[in-house]
PAGU-292379 format. One line per 5 residues: number of its first residue (from 0); for each residue x, y, z of C-alpha. Coordinates in pm, whole numbers, plus 50000, padded with zeros to 5 digits. Example, Ala and Ser with C-alpha at 12.3 -4.5 7.8 and 13.67 -1.06 7.14 Angstrom:
<nodes>
0 = 51230/49550/50780; 51367/49894/50714
</nodes>
This chain:
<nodes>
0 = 65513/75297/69823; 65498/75046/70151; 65439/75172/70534; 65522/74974/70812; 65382/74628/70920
5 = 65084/74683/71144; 65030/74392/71411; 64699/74227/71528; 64561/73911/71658; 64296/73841/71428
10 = 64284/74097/71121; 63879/74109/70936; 63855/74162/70590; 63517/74383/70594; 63302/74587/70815
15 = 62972/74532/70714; 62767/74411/71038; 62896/74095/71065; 63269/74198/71061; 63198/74497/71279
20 = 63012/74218/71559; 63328/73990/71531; 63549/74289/71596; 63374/74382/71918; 63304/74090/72071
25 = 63700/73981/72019; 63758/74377/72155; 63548/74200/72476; 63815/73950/72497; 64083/74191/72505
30 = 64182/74048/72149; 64355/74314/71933; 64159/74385/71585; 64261/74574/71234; 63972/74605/71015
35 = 64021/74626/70592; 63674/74803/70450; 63688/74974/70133; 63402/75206/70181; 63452/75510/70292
40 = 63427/75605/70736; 62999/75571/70787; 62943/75548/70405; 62570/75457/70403; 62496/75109/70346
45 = 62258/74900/70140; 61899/74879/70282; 61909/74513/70226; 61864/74404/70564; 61549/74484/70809
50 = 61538/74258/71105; 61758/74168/71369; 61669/73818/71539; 61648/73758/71888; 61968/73533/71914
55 = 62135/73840/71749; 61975/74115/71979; 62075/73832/72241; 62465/73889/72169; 62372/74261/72112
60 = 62284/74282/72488; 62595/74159/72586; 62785/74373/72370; 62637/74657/72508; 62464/74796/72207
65 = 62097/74657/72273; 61917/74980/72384; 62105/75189/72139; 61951/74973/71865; 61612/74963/71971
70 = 61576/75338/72036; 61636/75374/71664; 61507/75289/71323; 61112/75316/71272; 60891/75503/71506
75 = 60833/75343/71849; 60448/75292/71828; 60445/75186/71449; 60309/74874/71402; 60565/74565/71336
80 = 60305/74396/71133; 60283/74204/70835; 59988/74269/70618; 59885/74042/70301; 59681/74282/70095
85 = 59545/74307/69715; 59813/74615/69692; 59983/74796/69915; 59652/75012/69877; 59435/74756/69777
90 = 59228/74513/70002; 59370/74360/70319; 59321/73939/70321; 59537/73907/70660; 59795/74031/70892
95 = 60040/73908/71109; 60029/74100/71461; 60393/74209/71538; 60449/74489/71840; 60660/74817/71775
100 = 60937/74848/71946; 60769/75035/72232; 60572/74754/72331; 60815/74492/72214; 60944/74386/72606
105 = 60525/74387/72717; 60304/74249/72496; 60163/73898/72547; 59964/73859/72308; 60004/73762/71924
110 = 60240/73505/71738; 60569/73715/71825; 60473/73834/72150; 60591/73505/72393; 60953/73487/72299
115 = 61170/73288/72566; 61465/73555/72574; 61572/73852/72756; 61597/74008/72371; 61301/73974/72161
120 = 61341/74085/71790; 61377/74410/71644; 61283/74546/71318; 61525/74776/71194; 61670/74887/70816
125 = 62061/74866/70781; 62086/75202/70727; 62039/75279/71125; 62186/74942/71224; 62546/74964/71099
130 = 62623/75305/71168; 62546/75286/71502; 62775/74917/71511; 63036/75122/71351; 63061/75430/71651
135 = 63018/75148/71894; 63288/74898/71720; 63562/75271/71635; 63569/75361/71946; 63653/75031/72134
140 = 64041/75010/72246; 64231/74751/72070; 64047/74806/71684; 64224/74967/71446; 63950/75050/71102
145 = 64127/75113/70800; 63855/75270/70548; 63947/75296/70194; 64171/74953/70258; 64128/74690/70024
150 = 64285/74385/70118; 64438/74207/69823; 64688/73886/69954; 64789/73681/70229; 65059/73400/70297
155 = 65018/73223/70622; 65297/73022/70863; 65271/72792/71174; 65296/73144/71378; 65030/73335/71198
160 = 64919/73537/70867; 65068/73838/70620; 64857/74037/70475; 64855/74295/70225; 64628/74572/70160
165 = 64595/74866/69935; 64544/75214/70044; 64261/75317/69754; 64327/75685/69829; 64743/75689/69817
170 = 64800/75343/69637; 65002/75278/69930; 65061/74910/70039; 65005/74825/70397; 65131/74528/70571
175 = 64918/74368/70843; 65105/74032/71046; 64784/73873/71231; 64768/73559/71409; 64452/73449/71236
180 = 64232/73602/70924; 63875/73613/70927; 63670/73721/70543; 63364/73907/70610; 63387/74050/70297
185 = 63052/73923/70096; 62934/73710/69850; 63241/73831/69618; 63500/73738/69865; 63819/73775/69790
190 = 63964/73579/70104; 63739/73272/69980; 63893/73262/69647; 64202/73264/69770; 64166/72983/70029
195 = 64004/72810/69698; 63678/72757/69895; 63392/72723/69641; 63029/72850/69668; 62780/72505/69604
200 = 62408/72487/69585; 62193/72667/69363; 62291/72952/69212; 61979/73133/69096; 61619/73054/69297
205 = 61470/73351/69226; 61577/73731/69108; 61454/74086/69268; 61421/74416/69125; 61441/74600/69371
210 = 61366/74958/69439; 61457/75236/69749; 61179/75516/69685; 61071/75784/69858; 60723/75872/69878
215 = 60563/76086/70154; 60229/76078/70033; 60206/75726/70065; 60153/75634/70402; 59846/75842/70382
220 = 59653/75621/70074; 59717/75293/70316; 59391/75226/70450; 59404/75076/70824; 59664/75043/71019
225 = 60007/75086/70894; 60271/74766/70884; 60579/74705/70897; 60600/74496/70553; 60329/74491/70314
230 = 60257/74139/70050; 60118/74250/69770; 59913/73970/69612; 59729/73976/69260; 59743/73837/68951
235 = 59887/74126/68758; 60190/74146/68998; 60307/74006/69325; 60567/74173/69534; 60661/74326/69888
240 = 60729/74620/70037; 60874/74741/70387; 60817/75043/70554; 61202/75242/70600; 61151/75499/70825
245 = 60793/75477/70894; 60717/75814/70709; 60828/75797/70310; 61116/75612/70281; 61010/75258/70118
250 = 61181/74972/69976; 60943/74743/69682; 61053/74421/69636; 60919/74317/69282; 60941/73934/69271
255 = 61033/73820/68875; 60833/73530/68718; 61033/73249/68589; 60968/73382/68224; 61130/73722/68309
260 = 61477/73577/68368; 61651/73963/68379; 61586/74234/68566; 61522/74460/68324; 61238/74212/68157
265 = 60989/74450/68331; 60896/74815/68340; 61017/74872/68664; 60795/75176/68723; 60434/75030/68628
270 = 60575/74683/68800; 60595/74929/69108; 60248/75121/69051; 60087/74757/69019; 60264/74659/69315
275 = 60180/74984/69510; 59807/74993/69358; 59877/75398/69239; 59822/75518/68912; 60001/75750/68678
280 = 59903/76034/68838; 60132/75891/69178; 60518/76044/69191; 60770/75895/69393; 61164/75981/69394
285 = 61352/75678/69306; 61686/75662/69552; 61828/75388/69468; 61788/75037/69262; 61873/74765/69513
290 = 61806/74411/69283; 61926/74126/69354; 61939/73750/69322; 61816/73546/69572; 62029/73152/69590
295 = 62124/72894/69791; 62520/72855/69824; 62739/72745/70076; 63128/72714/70097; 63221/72377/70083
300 = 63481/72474/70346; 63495/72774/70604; 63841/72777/70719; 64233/72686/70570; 64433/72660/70827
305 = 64447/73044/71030; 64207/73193/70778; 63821/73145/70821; 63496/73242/70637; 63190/73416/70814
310 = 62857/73548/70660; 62795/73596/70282; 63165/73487/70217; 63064/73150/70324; 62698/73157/70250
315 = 62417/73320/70052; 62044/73213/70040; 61712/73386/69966; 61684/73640/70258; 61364/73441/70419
320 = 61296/73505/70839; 61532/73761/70801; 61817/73526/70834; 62115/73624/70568; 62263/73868/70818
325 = 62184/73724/71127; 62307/73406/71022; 62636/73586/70926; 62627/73696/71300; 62588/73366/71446
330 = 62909/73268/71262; 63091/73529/71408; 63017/73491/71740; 63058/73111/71708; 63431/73186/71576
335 = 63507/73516/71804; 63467/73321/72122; 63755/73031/71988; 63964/73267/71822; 63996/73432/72206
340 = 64044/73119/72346; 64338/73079/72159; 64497/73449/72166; 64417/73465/72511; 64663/73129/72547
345 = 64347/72921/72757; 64255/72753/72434; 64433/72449/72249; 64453/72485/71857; 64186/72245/71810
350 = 63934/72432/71946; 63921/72584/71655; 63828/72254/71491; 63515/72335/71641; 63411/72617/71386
355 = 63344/72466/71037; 63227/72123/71220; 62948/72315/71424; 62886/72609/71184; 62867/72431/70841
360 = 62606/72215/70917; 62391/72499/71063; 62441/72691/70756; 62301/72389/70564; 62014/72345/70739
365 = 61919/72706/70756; 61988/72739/70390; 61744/72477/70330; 61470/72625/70535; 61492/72914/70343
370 = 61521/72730/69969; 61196/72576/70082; 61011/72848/70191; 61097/73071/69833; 60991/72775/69680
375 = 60703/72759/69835; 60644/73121/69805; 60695/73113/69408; 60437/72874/69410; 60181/73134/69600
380 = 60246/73399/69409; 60174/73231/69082; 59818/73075/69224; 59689/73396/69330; 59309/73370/69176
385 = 59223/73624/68900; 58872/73680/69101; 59087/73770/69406; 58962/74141/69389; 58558/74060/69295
390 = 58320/74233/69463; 58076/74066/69698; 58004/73743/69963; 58224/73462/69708; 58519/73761/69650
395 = 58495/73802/70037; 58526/73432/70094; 58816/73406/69857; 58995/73636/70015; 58968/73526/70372
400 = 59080/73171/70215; 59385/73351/70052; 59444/73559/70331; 59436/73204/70597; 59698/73036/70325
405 = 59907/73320/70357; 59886/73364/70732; 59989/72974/70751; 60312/73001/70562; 60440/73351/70650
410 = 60368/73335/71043; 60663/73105/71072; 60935/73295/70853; 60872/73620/71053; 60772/73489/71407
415 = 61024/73215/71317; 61138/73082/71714; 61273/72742/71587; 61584/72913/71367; 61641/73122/71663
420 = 61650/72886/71960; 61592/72559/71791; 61922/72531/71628; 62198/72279/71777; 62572/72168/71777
425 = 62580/71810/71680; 62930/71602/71610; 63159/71912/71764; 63491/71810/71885; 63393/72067/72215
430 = 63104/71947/72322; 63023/71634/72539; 62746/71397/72409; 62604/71249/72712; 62357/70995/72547
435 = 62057/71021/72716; 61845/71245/72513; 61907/71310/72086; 61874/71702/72052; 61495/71769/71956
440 = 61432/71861/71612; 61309/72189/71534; 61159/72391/71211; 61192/72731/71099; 60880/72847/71369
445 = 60896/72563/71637; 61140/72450/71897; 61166/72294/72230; 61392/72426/72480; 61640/72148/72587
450 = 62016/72125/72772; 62106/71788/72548; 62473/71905/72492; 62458/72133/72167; 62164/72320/72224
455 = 62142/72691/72371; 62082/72687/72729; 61708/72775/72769; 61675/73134/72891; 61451/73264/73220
460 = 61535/73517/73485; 61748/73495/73816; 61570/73524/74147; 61762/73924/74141; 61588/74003/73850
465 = 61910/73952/73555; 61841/73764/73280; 62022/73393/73310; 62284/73519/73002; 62349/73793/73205
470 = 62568/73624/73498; 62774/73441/73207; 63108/73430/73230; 63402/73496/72901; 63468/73114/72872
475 = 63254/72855/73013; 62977/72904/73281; 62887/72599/73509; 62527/72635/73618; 62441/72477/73965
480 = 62090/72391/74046; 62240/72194/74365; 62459/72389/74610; 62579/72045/74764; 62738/71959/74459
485 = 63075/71997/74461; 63247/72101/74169; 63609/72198/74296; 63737/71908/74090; 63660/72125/73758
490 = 63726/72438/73918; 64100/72323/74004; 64110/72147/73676; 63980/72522/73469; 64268/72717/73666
495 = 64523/72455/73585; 64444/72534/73205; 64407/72907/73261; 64024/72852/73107; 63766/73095/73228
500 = 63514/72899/73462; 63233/73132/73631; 63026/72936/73838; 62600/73030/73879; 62425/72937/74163
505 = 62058/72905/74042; 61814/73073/74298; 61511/73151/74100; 61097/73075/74131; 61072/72921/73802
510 = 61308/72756/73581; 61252/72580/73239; 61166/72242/73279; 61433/72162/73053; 61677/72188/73358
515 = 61710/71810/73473; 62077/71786/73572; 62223/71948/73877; 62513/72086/73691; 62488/72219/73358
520 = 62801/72384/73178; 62781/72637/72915; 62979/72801/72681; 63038/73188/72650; 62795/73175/72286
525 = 62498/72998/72547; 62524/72674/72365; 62526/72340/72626; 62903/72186/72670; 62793/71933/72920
530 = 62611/71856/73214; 62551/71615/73466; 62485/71511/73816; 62855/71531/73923; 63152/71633/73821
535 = 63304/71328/73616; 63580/71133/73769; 63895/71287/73532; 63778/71602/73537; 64125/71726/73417
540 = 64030/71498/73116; 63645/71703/73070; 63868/72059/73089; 64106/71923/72822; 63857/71851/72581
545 = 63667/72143/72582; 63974/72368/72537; 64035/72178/72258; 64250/71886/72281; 64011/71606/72187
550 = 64236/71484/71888; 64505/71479/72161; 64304/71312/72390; 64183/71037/72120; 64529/70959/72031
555 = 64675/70919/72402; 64375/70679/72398; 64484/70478/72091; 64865/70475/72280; 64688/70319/72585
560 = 64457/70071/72448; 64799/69921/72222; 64986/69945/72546; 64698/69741/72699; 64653/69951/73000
565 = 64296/70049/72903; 64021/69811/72728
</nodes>
């Protein structure tokens, strides 16, 4: 049994959060969507995920969504802190101070209190992030969610993509024609394997067993102030736990020694007792087991042709600073903004080059980070001294010491500024290298705020009060420091093209020192394009390559340089 062919722009295989993002930030563009998910409508998802970064809660503003996602998950005055303690009930060695989410816009003081955004991060389980992604993302004109759809085939053309997809409920067949395919669809994609993209790297780092309890009476045998995430370090077992709903929901994360290479090589219930520091006597409910294995892959390609990879179908890495999903997001808000560009007729083709050569170097480098850090964190939890818990001045001091090492490595994994604004755009085919400055380098906790072409434009607030990302425009956004500069060259030049050009006048007390140029253009994802003094001579030639038409461009140079008109 067939229906009838639905039509869409860009059709996503999977509505997990980073499929539901890419769906309503191309519903911004006025880009029509049809979503395949084979879960049921607001089927509960995994609690795998707990923190939202600030690039992320960044786009989230934009979207419109922000305020709905802060107002939910734990309670607004529980802490956001990470504690390093003997148990979960045992002896605290140190803490990272993180603010709830009631304080999160005013406090100053602490590692994760000075973040240059209009969007700091936000703690918050899965559980209350998607659903409330999923009301926002239904109800937006122009997306069409198929539930129970599983998407099984495509065939692509030089006008666009077929699709099939089975109905799980009827068996039906449904027929999608898109103009371009995007696979959020997981680490098991089935739009990867067919664009015969392979996963490389390493394929097991570390494994979980993980477990969703609930436990009200808990919270209550913490001593001190209660945290966000707990480390649980000793030498009978080391593992983590975060809080769910701030009252007796909990996920335990119990970290396996090399030497217990399955999941099941441990009693999972005195694993969790040792982690917790409860006896026998202690009952829990066990919801759910939630293990996993924690790797370093990336596709070797994102992209064949119409159909592109974002999120766990292109990458999967130990879930370290909180960046699997949010990483996942930053792909799709990379590819949203060039998929619109094209539907909306503005963009060339090749802009779409610009994907896989920005994102799959990003994903690289992030991946890295977080290899490294698991590494490193293997290697903690298997040097945790057997005196850690002795009583007295030397147990004391071993602690604190313990406690300090801890502090050291974790502070930059959960206050981690460098993966969120550090990040760059080097070698894209959209953006202008001007020469004068290489991008700064960055680490998973450090950055510095620059406008060398690739890097997001540092944030601070207009003179009325908006945040600078908040007067950006749907395509590019030309910031002008320098009212007497005149920029009707690239303004004639963007309406020629039919690309979206919203120029800023900067009238504000402070501004990032970063700033040097009197015209600075940026793109609709924040990241620098170009900048300058003045408008460059051809500036026909600057709106032509950052729609996408720098291969053209290259090759009307070749023609010119044979024909000897040019050097």
């Amino acid at each position: 049994m067939t229906d009838k062919t639905l039509d869409a722009d860009v059709l996503i295989v999977g509505a997990g959060p980073v499929g539901l993002t890419l769906a309503m930030d191309l519903a911004s563009h006025g880009v029509s969507v049809v979503i395949c998910e084979t879960r049921h409508f607001a089927e509960p998802p995994s609690v795998k995920c707990n923190h939202v970064s600030s690039r992320t809660m960044e786009q989230f503003r934009r979207l419109g969504v922000a305020q709905q996602l802060r107002d939910a998950g734990l309670p607004a005055d529980y802490p956001n802190d990470v504690a390093f303690r003997t148990s979960v009930t045992g002896m605290e060695l140190s803490r990272i101070p993180i603010p709830c989410r009631r304080d999160r816009y005013t406090e100053t003081e602490g590692p994760d209190a000075w973040w240059p955004t209009p969007e700091p991060p936000h703690r918050i389980n899965q559980i209350y992030l998607e659903p409330i992604l999923l009301r926002h993302t239904a109800a937006l004109p122009g997306v069409q969610l198929l539930n129970r759809t599983q998407f099984t085939a495509f065939t692509q053309d030089s006008d666009g993509v077929s699709a099939a997809a089975t109905d799980l409920d009827s068996h039906a067949t449904r027929h999608i024609r898109c103009r371009y395919l995007v696979g959020c669809d997981g680490g098991g994609s089935a739009v990867r394997k067919q664009i015969g993209a392979r996963l490389e790297g390493t394929a097991v780092i570390q494994r979980v067993q993980s477990t969703l309890i609930r436990a009200p009476q808990l919270r209550a045998l913490i001593p001190g102030k209660p945290a966000w995430s707990y480390y649980a370090m000793s030498p009978r077992r080391c593992g983590t736990m975060f809080a769910i709903d701030g009252h007796e929901t909990w996920l335990v994360h119990n970290h396996l020694n090399a030497e217990e290479p399955e999941f099941d090589s441990v009693d999972r219930d005195q694993a969790l007792r040792s982690i917790l520091g409860v006896g026998p006597g202690f009952s829990y409910d066990l919801i759910s087991k939630e293990d996993w294995i924690g790797r370093r892959l990336v596709a070797n390609r994102f992209r064949e042709g119409r159909v592109f990879l974002a999120g766990d179908a292109a990458h999967l890495w130990v879930p370290y600073a909180g960046y699997g999903m949010n990483a996942g997001i930053a792909d799709a808000l990379n590819l949203s903004w060039l998929l619109a560009a094209c539907v909306r007729g503005w963009g060339d083709e090749g802009i779409l080059d610009a994907y896989e050569a920005e994102r799959l170097p990003i994903t690289e480098q992030v991946s890295n980070f977080a290899m490294d850090h698991a590494q490193k964190m293997i290697r903690a939890r298997r040097a945790v001294p057997q005196d850690i818990e002795a009583p007295g001045p030397e147990g004391d001091a071993l602690r604190a010491e313990v406690g300090r090492e801890a502090y050291d490595l974790n502070v930059q994994q959960f206050c981690c500024a460098g993966l969120n604004f550090g990040y760059f755009y080097d070698g894209s085919p959209i953006i202008v290298a001007d020469g004068e400055h290489a991008p700064p380098a960055y680490s998973m906790g450090g950055f510095t705020p620059s406008t060398v072409p690739g890097c997001r434009a540092p944030h601070f607030w207009l003179a009325d009060g908006r945040s600078l990302y908040d007067a950006f425009g749907p395509g590019y956004t030309l910031l002008r420091f320098d009212r007497s500069a005149d920029v009707s060259a690239l303004e004639r030049a963007a309406r020629a093209y039919g690309m979206p050009l919203a120029v800023v006048d900067i009238d504000a007390a402070e501004v990032p020192r970063a700033y040097m140029h009197r015209l600075v253009l940026c793109r609709a994802d924040q990241h620098v394009a170009w900048r300058g003094a003045h408008v460059p001579p051809d500036a026909y030639e600057l709106v032509a390559l950052l729609r996408g038409e720098a291969r053209r461009l290259e090759g009307r140079r070749r023609q010119l340089r044979w024909e000897g008109v040019v050097a």
